[in-house]
N, C-alpha and C positions, 0 to 999 in steps of 0.2 A: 504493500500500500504506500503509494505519494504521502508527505507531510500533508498536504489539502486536505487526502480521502482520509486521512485518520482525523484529523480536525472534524470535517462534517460526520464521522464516525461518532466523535466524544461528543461535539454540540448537539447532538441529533438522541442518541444515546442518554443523557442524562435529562433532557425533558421527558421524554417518553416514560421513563421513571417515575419521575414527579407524577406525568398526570395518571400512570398506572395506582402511585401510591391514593392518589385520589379519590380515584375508584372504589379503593379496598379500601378505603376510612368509611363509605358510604355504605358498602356493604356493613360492615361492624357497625353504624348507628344504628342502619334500619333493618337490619335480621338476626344479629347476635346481639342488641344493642346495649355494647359497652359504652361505659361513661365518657363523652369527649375528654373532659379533665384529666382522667387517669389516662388516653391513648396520650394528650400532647405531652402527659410529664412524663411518662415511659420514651416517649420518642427523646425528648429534650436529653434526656440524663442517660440514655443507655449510644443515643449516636454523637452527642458530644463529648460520651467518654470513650468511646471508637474512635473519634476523630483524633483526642487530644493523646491518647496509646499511639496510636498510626506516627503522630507528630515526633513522638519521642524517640521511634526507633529512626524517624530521617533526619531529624536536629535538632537532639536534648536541649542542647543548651541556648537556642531560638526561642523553645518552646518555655520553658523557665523566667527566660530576658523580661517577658512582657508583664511579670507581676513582680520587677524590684521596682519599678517607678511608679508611687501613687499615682502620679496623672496618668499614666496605660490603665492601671487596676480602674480606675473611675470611668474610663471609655469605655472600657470592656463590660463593667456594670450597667453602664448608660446604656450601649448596644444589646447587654441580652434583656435586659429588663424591659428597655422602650423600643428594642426594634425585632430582635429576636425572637424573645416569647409574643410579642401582641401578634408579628407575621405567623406565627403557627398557629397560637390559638383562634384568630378572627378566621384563618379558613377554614379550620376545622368547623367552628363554630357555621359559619357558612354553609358548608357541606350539610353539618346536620340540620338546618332549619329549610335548605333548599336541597341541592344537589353536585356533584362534583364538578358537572360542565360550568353552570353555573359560579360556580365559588374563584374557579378558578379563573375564568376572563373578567369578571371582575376583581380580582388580582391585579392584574393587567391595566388597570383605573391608575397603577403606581407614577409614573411618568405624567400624569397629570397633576395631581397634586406635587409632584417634586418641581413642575411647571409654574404654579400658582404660589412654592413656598419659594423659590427663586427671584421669581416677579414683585413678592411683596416684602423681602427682604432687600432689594434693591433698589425700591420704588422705582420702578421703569414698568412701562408695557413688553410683554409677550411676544414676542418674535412672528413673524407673519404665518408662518410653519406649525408655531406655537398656536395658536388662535385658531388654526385648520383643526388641531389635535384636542384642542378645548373640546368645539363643534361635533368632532367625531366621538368625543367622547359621552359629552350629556345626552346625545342621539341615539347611541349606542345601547347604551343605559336605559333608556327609556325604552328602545325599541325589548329588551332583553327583560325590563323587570311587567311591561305591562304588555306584551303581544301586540302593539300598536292601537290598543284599546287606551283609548285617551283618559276616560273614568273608572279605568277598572285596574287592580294590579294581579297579575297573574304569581306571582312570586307572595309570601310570606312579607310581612315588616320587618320580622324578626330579619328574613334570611336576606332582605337588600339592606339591613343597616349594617350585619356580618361581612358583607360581601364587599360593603362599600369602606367598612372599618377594616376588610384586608387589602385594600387599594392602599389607602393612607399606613396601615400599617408596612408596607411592601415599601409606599417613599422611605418613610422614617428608617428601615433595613437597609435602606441603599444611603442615605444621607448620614449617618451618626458613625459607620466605622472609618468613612474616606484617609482621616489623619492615620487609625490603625494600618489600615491595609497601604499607605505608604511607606509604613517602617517595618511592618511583620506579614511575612508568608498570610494569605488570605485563610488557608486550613487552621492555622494557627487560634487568630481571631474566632472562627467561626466554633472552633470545637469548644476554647475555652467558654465563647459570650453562651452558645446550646447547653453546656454543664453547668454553669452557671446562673442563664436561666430556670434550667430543671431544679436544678436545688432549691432558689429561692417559691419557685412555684408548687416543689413536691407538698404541703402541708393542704394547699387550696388544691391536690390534685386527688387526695386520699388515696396513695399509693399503699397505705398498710391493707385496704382492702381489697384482695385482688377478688376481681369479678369472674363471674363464672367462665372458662373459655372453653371452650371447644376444641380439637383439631383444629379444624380449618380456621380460626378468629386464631390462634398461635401461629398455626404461616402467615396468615394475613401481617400481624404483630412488627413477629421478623422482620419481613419483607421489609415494611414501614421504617422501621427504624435502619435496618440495612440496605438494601437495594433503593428505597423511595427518600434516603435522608443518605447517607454515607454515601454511597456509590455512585447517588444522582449528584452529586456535588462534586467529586473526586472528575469525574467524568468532564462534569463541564468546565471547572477548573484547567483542564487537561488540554479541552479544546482551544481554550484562549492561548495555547502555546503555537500554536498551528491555522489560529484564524482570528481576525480582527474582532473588536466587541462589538462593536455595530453587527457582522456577522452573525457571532454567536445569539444576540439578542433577537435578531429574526427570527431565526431558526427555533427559539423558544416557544415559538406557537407550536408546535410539536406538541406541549403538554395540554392544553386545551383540547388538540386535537385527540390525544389521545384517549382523555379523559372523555371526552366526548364519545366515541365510535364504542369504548365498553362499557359507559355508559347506557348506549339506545341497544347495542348487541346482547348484553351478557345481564344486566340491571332492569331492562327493560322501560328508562326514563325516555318518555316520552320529549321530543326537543320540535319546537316551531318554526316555521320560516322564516319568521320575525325573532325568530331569537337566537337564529345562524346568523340574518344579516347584523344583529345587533352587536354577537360575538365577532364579525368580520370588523365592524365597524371601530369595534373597541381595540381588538390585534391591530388595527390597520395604523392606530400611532406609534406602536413599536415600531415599523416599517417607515413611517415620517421622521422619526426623532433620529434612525440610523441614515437619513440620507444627508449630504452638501449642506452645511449651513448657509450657503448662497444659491440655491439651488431657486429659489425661489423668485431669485433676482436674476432674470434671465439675461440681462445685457453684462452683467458683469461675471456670470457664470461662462454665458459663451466667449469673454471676453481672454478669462482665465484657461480656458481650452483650446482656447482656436490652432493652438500649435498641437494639439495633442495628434 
């Protein structure tokens, strides 16, 4: 395999993951129905202490570095506390009041709100590209929680407020490590902020009661914590060696998509046509925000190319 075809191997590879694990959170709400609390503190604490094992056998002493300086320890708190645990728990929480297609394109709401928390820290207007991706996105959203039914909502309150608290939770996950993830390995960051959130979350999670499981609610589990958390990470991590982020961030519609197709196949959740073009609509600003910052200014775009 080409450096490319393994890159779109790992980018391709670790969403598919994600929205598999998505899946099987939905199956466990609504047939084995364990507790969300206890799935995201079991997730938080057994794949952030995978991650941060993983870390130790590639660079003990990297992995250590980040908790002799109070200012790292307090990012690292800030991150799992306010960006870590709220991104896990609001999808999940999503999932359970709606559905997995669902929870997760409204994920994908992130780049919006990191649009508007940009904008108003700045005090400036929105980039013209910016303002297309606003557009597409209250569109989107609309078209996805109400079937294009103007007075009516087809979704839950509960599961568009979930859905729309893991948009903003997803900015706040991308916004709060930046300083980290310039000084320490990205694994790093992530394993320690995921164990760290678990722990402070295990008490609100009641991990002393394990709930009834089954066989198949223990694959499921695994999987979740391994495959849909560790692996889905490691993975795409992998591919930002071999392909630009802009790339890799397209190519994330993968998880939606997958979530989606075993979803309608295997779940049997029914999905509308208004609520494909809504999720198109919503994926369709990850694909804006990856293209030319000047793209939109055509004369100065062509102007910048003309030699190419």
């Amino acid at each position: 395999m080409t450096d490319k075809q393994k890159g779109f191997f790992y980018a391709i590879a670790g969403p598919v993951l994600w929205g598999f694990s998505g899946s099987i959170a939905q199956y466990l709400f609504t047939q084995e129905s364990i507790p969300t609390q206890w799935i995201v503190g079991i997730r938080l604490i057994f794949a952030g202490l995978m991650l941060v094992i993983w870390c130790y056998f590639v660079d003990s002493k990297e992995l250590f570095a980040i908790l002799k300086k109070p200012r790292y320890v307090v990012q690292l708190l800030a991150f799992g506390l306010l960006g870590m645990l709220p991104a896990q728990y609001t999808y999940f929480m999503a999932i359970k009041y709606g559905n997995a297609p669902t929870a997760t394109v409204l994920q994908f709401l992130g780049p919006l709100f990191i649009i508007l928390y940009i904008s108003l820290r700045k005090l400036q207007m929105p980039r013209r590209i910016d303002i297309i991706s606003i557009f597409l996105a209250i569109l989107g959203t609309f078209l996805l929680v109400t079937h294009g039914h103007i007075n009516q909502l087809m979704l839950s309150p509960a599961a568009v407020l979930w859905g729309v608290g893991a948009g903003i939770s997803q900015a706040s996950y991308t916004l709060l490590p930046r300083e980290l993830l310039k000084r320490f390995d990205a694994r790093i960051v992530t394993g320690w902020s995921m164990l760290l959130g678990g722990i402070v979350f295990a008490p609100f999670a009641d991990l002393s009661h394990m709930p009834h499981l089954t066989g198949t609610a223990w694959i499921c589990i695994i999987f979740i914590v391994t495959g849909g958390t560790m692996f889905s990470y490691l993975f795409y991590l992998q591919s930002l060696n071999y392909l630009t982020p802009a790339t890799t961030g397209m190519l994330s519609a993968f998880e939606p998509l997958t979530a989606t197709v075993l979803a309608v196949t295997v779940l049997k959740t029914h999905v509308s046509g208004a609520e494909i073009a809504g999720a198109l609509l919503i994926l369709g600003i990850t694909f804006l925000q990856a293209l030319p910052p000047n793209l939109f200014n055509l004369r100065r775009y062509q102007k910048n190319h003309s030699s190419d």
